[in-house]
ROGU-943166 format. One record per residue: residue in one letter; x, y, z of N, C-alpha, C in turn; residue number from 1. Coordinates in Angstrom, 3 decimals. Layout:
{r: a&npx: X&npy: Y&npz: Z&capx: X&capy: Y&capz: Z&cpx: X&cpy: Y&cpz: Z&k: NUM}
...
# end
This chain:
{r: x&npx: -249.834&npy: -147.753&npz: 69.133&capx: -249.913&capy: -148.667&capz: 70.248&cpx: -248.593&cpy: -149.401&cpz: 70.453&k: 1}
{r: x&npx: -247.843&npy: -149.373&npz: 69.264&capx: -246.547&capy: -150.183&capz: 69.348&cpx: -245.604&cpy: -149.592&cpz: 70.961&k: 2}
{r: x&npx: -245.742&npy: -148.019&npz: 71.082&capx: -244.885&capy: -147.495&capz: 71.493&cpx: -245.659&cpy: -148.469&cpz: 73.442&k: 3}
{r: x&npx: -246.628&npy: -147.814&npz: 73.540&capx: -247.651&capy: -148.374&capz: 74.552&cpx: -247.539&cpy: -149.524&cpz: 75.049&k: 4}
{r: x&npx: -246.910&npy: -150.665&npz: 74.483&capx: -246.577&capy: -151.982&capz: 74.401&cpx: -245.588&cpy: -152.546&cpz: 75.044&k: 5}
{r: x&npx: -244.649&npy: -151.712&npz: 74.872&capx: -243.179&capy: -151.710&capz: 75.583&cpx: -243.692&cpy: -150.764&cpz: 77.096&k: 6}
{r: x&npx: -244.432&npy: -150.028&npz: 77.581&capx: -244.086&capy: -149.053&capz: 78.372&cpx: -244.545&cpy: -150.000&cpz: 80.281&k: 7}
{r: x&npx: -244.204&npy: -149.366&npz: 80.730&capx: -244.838&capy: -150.105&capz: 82.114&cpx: -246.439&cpy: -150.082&cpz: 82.349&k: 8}
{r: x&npx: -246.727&npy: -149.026&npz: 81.928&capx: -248.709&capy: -149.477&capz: 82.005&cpx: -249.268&cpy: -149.858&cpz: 81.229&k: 9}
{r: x&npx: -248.540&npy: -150.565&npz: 79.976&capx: -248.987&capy: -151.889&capz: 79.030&cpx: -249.948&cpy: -152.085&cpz: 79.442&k: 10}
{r: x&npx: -249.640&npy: -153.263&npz: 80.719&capx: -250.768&capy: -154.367&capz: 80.951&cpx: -251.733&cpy: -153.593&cpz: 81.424&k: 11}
{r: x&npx: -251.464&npy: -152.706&npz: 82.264&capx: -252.789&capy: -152.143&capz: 83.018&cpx: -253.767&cpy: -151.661&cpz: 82.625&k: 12}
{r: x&npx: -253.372&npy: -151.029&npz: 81.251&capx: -254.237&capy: -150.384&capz: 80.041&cpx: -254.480&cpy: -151.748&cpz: 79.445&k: 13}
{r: x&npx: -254.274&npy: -152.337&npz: 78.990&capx: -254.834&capy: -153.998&capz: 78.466&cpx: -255.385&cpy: -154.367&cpz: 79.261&k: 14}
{r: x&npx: -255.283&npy: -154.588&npz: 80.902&capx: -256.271&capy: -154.688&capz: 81.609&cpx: -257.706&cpy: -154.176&cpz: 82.208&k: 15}
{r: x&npx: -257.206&npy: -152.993&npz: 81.648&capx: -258.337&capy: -152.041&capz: 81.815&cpx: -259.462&cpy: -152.012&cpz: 80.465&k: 16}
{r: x&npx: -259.014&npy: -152.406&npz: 79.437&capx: -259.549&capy: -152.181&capz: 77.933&cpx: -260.593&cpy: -153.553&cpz: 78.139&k: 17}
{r: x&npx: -259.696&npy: -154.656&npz: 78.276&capx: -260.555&capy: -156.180&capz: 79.093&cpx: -261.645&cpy: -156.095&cpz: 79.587&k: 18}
{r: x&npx: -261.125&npy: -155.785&npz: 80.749&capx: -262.239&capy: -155.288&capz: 81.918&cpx: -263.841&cpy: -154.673&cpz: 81.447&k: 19}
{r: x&npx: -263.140&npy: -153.310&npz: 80.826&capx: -264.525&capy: -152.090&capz: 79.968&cpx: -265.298&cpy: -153.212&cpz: 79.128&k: 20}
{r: x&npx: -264.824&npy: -154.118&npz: 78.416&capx: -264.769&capy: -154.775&capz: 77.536&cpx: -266.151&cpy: -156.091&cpz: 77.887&k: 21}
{r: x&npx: -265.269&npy: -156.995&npz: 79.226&capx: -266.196&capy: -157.438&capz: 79.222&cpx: -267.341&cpy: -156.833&cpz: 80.222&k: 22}
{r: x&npx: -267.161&npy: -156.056&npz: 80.944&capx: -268.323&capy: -155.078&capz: 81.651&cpx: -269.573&cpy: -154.821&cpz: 80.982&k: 23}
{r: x&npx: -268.814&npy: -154.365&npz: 79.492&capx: -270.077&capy: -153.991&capz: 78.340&cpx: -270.619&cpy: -154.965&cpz: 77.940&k: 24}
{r: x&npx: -270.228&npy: -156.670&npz: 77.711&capx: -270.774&capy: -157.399&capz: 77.382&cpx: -272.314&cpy: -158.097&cpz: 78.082&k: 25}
{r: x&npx: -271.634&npy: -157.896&npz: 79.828&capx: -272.093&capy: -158.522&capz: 80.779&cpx: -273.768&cpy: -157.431&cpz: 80.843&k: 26}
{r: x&npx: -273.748&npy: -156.517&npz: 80.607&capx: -274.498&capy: -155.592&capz: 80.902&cpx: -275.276&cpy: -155.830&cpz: 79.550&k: 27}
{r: x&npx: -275.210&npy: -156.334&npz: 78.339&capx: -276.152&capy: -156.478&capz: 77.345&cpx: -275.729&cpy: -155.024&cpz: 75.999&k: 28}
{r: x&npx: -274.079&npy: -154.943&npz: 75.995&capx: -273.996&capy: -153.919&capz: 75.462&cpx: -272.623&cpy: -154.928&cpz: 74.075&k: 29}
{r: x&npx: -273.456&npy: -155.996&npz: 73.733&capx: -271.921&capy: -156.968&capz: 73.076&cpx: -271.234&cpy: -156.330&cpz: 71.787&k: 30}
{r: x&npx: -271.951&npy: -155.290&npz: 71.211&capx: -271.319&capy: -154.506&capz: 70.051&cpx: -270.338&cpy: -153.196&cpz: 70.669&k: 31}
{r: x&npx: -270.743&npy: -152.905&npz: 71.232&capx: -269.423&capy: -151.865&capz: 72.263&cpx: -268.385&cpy: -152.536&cpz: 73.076&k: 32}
{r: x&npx: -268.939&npy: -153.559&npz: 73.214&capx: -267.584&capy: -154.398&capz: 74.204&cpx: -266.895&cpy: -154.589&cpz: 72.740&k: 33}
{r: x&npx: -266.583&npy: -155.001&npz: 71.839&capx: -266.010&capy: -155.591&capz: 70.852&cpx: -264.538&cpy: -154.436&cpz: 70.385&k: 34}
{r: x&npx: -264.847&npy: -153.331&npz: 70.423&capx: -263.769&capy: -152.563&capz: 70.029&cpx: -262.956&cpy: -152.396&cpz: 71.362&k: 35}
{r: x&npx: -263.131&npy: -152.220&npz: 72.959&capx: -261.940&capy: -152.569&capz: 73.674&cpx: -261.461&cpy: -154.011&cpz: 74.070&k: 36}
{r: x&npx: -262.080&npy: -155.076&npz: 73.553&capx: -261.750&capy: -156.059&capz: 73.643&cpx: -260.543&cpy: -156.187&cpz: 72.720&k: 37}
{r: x&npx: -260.668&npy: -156.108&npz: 71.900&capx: -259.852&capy: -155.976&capz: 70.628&cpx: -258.598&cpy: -155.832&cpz: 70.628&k: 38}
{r: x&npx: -259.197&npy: -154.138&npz: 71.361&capx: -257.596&capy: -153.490&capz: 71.804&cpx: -257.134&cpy: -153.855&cpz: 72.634&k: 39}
{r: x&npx: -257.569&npy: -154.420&npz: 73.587&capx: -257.132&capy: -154.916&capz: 75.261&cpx: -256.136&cpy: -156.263&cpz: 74.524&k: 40}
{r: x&npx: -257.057&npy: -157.152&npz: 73.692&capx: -256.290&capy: -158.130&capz: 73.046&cpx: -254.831&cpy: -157.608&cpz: 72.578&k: 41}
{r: x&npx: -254.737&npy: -156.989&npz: 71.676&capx: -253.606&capy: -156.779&capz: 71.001&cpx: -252.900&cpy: -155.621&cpz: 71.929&k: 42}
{r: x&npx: -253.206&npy: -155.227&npz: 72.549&capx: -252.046&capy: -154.644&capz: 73.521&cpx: -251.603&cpy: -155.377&cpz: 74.711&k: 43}
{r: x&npx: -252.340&npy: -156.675&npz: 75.127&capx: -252.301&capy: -157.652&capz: 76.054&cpx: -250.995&cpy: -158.645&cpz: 74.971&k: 44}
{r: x&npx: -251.386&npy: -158.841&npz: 74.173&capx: -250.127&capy: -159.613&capz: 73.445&cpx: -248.804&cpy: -158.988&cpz: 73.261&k: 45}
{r: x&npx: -248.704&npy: -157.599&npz: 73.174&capx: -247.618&capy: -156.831&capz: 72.891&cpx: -246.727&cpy: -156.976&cpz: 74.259&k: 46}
{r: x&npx: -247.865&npy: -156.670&npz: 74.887&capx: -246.753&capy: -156.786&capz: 76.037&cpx: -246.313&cpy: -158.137&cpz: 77.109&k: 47}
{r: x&npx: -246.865&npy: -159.423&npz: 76.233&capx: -246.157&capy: -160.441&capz: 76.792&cpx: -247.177&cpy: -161.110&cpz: 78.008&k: 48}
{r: x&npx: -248.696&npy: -160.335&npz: 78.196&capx: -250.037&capy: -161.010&capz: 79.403&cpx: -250.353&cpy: -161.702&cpz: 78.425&k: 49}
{r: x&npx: -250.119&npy: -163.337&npz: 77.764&capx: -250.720&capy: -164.418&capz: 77.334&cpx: -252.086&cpy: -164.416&cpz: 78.357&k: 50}
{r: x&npx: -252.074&npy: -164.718&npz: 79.145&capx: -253.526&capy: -164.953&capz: 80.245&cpx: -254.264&cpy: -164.147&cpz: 79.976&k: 51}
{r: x&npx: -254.068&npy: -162.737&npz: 79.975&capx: -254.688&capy: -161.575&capz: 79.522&cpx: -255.486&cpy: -161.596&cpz: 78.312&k: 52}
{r: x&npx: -254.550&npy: -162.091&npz: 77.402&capx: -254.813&capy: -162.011&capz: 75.892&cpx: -256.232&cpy: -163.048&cpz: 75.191&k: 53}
{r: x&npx: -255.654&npy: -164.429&npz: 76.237&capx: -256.949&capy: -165.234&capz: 76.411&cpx: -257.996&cpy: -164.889&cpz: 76.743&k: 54}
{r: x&npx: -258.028&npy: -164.121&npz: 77.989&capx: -259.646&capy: -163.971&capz: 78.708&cpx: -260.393&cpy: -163.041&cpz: 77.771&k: 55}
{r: x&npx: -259.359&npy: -162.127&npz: 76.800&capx: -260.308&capy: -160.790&capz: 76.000&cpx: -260.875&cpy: -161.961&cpz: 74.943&k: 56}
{r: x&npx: -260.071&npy: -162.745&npz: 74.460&capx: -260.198&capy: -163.662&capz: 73.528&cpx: -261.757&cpy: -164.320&cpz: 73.598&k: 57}
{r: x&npx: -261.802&npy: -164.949&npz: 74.897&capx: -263.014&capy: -165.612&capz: 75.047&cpx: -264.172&cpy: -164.680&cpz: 75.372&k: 58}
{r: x&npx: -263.981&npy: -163.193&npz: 75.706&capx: -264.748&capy: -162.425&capz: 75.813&cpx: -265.231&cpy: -161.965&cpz: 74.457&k: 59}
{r: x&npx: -264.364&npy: -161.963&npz: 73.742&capx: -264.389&capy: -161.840&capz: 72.341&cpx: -265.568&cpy: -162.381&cpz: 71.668&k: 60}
{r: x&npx: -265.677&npy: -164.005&npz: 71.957&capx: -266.503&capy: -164.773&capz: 71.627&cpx: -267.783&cpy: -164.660&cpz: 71.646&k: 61}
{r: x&npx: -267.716&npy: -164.505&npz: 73.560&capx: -268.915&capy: -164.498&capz: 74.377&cpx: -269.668&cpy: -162.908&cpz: 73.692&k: 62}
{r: x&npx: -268.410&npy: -162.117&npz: 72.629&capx: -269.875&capy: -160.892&capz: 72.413&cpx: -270.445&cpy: -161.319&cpz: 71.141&k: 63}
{r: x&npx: -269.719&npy: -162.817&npz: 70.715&capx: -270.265&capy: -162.967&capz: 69.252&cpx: -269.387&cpy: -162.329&cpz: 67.807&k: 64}
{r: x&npx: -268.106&npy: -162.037&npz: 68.100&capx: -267.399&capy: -161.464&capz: 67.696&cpx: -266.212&cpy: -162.755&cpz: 67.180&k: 65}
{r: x&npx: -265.359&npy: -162.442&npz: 66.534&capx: -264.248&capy: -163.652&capz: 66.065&cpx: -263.534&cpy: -163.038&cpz: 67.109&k: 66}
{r: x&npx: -262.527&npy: -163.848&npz: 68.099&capx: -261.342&capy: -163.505&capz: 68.160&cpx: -260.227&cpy: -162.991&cpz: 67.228&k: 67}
{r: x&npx: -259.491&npy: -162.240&npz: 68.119&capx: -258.458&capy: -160.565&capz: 67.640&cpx: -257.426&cpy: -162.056&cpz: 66.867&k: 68}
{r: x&npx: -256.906&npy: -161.949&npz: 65.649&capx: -256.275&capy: -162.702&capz: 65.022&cpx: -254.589&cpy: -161.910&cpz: 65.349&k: 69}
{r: x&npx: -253.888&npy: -162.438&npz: 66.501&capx: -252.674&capy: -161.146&capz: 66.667&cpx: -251.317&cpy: -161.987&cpz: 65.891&k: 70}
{r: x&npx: -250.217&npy: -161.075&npz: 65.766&capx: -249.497&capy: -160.967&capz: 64.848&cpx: -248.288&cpy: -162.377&cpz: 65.395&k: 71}
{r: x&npx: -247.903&npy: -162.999&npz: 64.608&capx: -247.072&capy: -163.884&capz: 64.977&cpx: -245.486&cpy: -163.262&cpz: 64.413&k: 72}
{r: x&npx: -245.067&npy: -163.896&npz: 65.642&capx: -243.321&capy: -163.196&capz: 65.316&cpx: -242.938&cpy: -163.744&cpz: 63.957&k: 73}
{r: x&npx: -242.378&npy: -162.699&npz: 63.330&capx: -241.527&capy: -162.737&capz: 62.024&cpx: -240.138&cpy: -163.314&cpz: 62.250&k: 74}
{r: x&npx: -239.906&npy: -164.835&npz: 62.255&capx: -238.904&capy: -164.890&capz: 62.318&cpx: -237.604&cpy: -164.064&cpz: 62.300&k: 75}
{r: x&npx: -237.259&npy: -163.807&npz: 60.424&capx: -236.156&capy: -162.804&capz: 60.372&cpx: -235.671&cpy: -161.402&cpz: 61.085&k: 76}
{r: x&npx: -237.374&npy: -160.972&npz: 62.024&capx: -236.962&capy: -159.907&capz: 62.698&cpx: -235.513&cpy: -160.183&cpz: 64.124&k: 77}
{r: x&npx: -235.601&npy: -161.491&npz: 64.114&capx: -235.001&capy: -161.973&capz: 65.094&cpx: -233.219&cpy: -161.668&cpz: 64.415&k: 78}
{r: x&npx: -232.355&npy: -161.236&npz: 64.989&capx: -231.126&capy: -161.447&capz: 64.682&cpx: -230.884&cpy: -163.271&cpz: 65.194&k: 79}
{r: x&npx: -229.531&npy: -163.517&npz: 64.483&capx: -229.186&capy: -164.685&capz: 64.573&cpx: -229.148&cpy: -165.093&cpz: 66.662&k: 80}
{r: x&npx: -228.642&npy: -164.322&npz: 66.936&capx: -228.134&capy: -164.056&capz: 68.381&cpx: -229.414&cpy: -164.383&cpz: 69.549&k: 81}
{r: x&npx: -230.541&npy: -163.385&npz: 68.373&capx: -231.531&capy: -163.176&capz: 69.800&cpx: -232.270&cpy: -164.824&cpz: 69.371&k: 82}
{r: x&npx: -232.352&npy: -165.097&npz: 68.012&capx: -233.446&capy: -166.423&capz: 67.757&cpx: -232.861&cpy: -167.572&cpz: 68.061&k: 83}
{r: x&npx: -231.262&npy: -167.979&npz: 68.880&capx: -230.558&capy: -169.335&capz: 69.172&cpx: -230.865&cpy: -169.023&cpz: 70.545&k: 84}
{r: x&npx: -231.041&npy: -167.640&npz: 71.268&capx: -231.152&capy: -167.843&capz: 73.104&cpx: -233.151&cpy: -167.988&cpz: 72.907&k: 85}
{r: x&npx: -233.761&npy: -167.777&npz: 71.757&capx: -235.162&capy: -167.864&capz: 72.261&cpx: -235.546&cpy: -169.089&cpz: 71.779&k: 86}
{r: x&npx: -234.644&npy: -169.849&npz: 70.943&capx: -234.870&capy: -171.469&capz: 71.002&cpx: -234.480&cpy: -172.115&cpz: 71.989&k: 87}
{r: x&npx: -233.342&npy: -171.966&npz: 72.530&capx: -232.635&capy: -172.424&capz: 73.396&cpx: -233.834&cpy: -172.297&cpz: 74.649&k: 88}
{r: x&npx: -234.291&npy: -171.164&npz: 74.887&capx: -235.455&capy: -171.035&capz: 76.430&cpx: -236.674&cpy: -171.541&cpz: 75.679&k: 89}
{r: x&npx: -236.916&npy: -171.730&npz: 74.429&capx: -238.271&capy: -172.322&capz: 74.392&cpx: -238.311&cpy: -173.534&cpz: 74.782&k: 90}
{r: x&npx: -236.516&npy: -174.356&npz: 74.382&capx: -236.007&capy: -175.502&capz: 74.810&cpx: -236.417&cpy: -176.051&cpz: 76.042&k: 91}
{r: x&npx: -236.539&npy: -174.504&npz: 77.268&capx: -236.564&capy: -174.957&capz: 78.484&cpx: -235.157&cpy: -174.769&cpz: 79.467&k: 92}
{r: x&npx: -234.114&npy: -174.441&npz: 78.451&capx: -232.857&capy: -173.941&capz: 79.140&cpx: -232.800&cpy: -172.485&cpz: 80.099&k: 93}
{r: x&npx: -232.128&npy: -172.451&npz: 81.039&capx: -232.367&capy: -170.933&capz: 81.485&cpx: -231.359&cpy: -170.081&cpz: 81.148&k: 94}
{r: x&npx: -231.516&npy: -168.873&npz: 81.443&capx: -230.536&capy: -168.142&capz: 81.139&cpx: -229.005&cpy: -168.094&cpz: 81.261&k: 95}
{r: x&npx: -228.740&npy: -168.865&npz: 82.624&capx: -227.714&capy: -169.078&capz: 82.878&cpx: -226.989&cpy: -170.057&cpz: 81.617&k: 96}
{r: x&npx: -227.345&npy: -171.441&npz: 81.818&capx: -227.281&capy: -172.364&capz: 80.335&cpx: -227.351&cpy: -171.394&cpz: 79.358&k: 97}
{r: x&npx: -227.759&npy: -170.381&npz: 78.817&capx: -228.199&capy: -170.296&capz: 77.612&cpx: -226.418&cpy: -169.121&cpz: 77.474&k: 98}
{r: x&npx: -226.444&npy: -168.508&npz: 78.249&capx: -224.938&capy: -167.285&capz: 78.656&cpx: -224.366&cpy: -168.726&cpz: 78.460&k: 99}
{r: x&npx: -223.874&npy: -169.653&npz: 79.262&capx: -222.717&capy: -170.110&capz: 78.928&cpx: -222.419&cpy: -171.220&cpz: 77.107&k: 100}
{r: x&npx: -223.892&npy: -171.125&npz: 76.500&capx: -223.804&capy: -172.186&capz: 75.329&cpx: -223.333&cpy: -170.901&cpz: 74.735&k: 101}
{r: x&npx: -223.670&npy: -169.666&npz: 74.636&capx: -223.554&capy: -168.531&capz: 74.141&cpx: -222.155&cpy: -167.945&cpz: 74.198&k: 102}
{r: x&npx: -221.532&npy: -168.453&npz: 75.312&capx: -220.264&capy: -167.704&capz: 75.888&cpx: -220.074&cpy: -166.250&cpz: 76.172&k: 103}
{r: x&npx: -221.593&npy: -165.921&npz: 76.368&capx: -221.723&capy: -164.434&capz: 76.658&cpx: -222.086&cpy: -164.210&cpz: 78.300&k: 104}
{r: x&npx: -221.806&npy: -162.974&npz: 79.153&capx: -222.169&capy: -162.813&capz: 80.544&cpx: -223.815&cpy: -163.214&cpz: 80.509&k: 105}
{r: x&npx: -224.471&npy: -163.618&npz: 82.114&capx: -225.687&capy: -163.494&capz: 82.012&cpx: -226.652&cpy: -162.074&cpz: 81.586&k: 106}
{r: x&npx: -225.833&npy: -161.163&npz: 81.786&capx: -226.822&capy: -159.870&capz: 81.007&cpx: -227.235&cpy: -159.544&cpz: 79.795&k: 107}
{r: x&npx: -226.146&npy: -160.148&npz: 79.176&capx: -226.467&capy: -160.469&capz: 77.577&cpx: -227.232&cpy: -161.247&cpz: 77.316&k: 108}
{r: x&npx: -227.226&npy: -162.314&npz: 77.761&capx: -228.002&capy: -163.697&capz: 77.358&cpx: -229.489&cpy: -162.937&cpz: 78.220&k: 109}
{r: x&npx: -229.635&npy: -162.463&npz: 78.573&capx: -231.117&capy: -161.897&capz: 79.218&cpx: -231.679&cpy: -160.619&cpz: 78.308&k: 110}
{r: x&npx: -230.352&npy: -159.316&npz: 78.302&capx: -230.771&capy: -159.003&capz: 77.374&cpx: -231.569&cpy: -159.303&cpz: 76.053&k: 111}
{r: x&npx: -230.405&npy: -160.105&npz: 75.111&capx: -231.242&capy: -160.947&capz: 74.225&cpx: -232.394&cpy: -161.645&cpz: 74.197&k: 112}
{r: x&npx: -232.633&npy: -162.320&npz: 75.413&capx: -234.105&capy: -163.130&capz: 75.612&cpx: -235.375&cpy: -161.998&cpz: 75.329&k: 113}
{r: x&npx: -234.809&npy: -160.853&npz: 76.287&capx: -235.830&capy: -160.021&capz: 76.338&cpx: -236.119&cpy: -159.134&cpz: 74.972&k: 114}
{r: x&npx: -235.085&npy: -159.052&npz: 74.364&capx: -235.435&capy: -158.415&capz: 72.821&cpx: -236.248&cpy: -159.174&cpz: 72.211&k: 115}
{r: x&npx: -235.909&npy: -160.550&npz: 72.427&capx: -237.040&capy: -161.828&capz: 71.650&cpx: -238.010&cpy: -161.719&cpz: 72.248&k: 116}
{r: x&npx: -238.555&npy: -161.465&npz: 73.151&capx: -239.601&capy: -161.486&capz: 73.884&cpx: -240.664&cpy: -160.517&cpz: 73.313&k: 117}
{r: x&npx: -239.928&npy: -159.593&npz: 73.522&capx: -240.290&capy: -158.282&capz: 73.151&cpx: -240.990&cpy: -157.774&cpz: 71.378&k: 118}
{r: x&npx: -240.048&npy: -158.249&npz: 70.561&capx: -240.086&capy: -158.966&capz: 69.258&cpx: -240.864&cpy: -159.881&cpz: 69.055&k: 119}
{r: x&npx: -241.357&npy: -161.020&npz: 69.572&capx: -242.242&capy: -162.151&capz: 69.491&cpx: -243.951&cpy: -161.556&cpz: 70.142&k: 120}
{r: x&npx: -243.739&npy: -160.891&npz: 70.584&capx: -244.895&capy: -160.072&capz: 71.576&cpx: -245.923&cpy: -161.064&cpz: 72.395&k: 121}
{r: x&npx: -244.637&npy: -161.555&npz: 73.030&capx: -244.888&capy: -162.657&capz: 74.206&cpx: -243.745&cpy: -162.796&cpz: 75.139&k: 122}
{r: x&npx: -244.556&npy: -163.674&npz: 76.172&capx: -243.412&capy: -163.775&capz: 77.509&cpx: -243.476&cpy: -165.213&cpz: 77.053&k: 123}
{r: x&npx: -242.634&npy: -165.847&npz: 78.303&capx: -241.975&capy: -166.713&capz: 78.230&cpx: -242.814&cpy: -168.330&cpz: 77.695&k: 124}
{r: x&npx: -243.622&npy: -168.651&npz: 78.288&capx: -245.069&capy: -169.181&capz: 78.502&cpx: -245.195&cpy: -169.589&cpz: 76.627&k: 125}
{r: x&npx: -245.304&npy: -168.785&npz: 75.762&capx: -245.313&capy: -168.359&capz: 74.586&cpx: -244.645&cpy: -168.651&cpz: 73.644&k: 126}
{r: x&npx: -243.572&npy: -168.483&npz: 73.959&capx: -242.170&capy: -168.089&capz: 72.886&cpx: -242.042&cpy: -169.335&cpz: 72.294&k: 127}
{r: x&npx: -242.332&npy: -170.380&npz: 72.633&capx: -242.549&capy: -171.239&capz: 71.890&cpx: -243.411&cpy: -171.530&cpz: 70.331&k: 128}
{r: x&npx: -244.557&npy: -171.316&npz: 71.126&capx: -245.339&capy: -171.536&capz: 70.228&cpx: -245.343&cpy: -169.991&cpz: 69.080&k: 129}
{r: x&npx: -244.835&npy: -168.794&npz: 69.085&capx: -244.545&capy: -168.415&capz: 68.717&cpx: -243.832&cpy: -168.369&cpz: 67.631&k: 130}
{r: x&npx: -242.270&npy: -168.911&npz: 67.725&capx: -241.431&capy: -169.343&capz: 66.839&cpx: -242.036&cpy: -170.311&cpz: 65.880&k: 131}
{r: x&npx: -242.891&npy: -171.279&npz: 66.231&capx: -243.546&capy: -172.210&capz: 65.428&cpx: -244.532&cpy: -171.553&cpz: 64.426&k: 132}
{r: x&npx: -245.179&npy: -170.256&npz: 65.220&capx: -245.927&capy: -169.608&capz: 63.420&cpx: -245.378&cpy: -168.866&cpz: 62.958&k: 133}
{r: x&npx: -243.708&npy: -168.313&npz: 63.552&capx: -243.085&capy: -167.476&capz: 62.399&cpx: -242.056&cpy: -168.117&cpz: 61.847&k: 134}
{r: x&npx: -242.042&npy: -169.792&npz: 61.597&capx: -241.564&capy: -170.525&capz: 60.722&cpx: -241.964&cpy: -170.314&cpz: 59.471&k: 135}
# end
């Protein structure tokens, strides 16, 4: 699924896994909703749908199930480079600010965001609270 995560129909397949997910619940089926919820969860986090990741979450609930416990960024996976521009935007700085504290062009400084992003297996919304459980 790692590979799936990165690709452009991520979400749509996380949206779609959701969806099946809570469909089966709604219909009186809460032990079959539980395994695409799951997955919808953790492929909804990979690819950075926080909103997404919530609604499987509470669907999660609603089948009587624990919520999907998903992986918090590993700090050290972060190079020095990418974890000062994803403090810096958890800061609230934008990219532009973040290229010039950096002294790098804006493509770099975006680049980098997006490796953290990507790495943290969250968008922006996130990255915060992120960094805080892979302290």
């Amino acid at each position: 699924m790692d590979r799936l995560g990165q690709s452009p129909a991520a979400y749509e397949y996380a949206l779609a896994l959701v969806d099946l997910g809570a469909a089966l619940r709604r219909i009186g089926r809460p032990r079959e909703a539980v395994a695409p919820l799951q997955q919808g969860v953790e492929l909804a986090v990979q690819c950075g749908a926080d909103g997404l990741a919530a609604r499987g979450r509470s669907e999660l609930v609603a089948s009587g199930a624990a919520p999907v416990r998903t992986h918090a960024v590993v700090v050290p996976e972060l190079n020095q480079e990418e974890r000062q521009a994803a403090v810096w935007a958890a800061q609230g700085l934008s990219v532009g600010q973040i290229a010039d504290r950096m002294q790098v062009g804006l493509g770099v400084a975006a680049a980098l965001l997006a490796s953290a992003h990507r790495k943290a297996g969250t968008g922006p919304d996130g990255l915060s609270a992120a960094l805080e459980q892979g302290e």
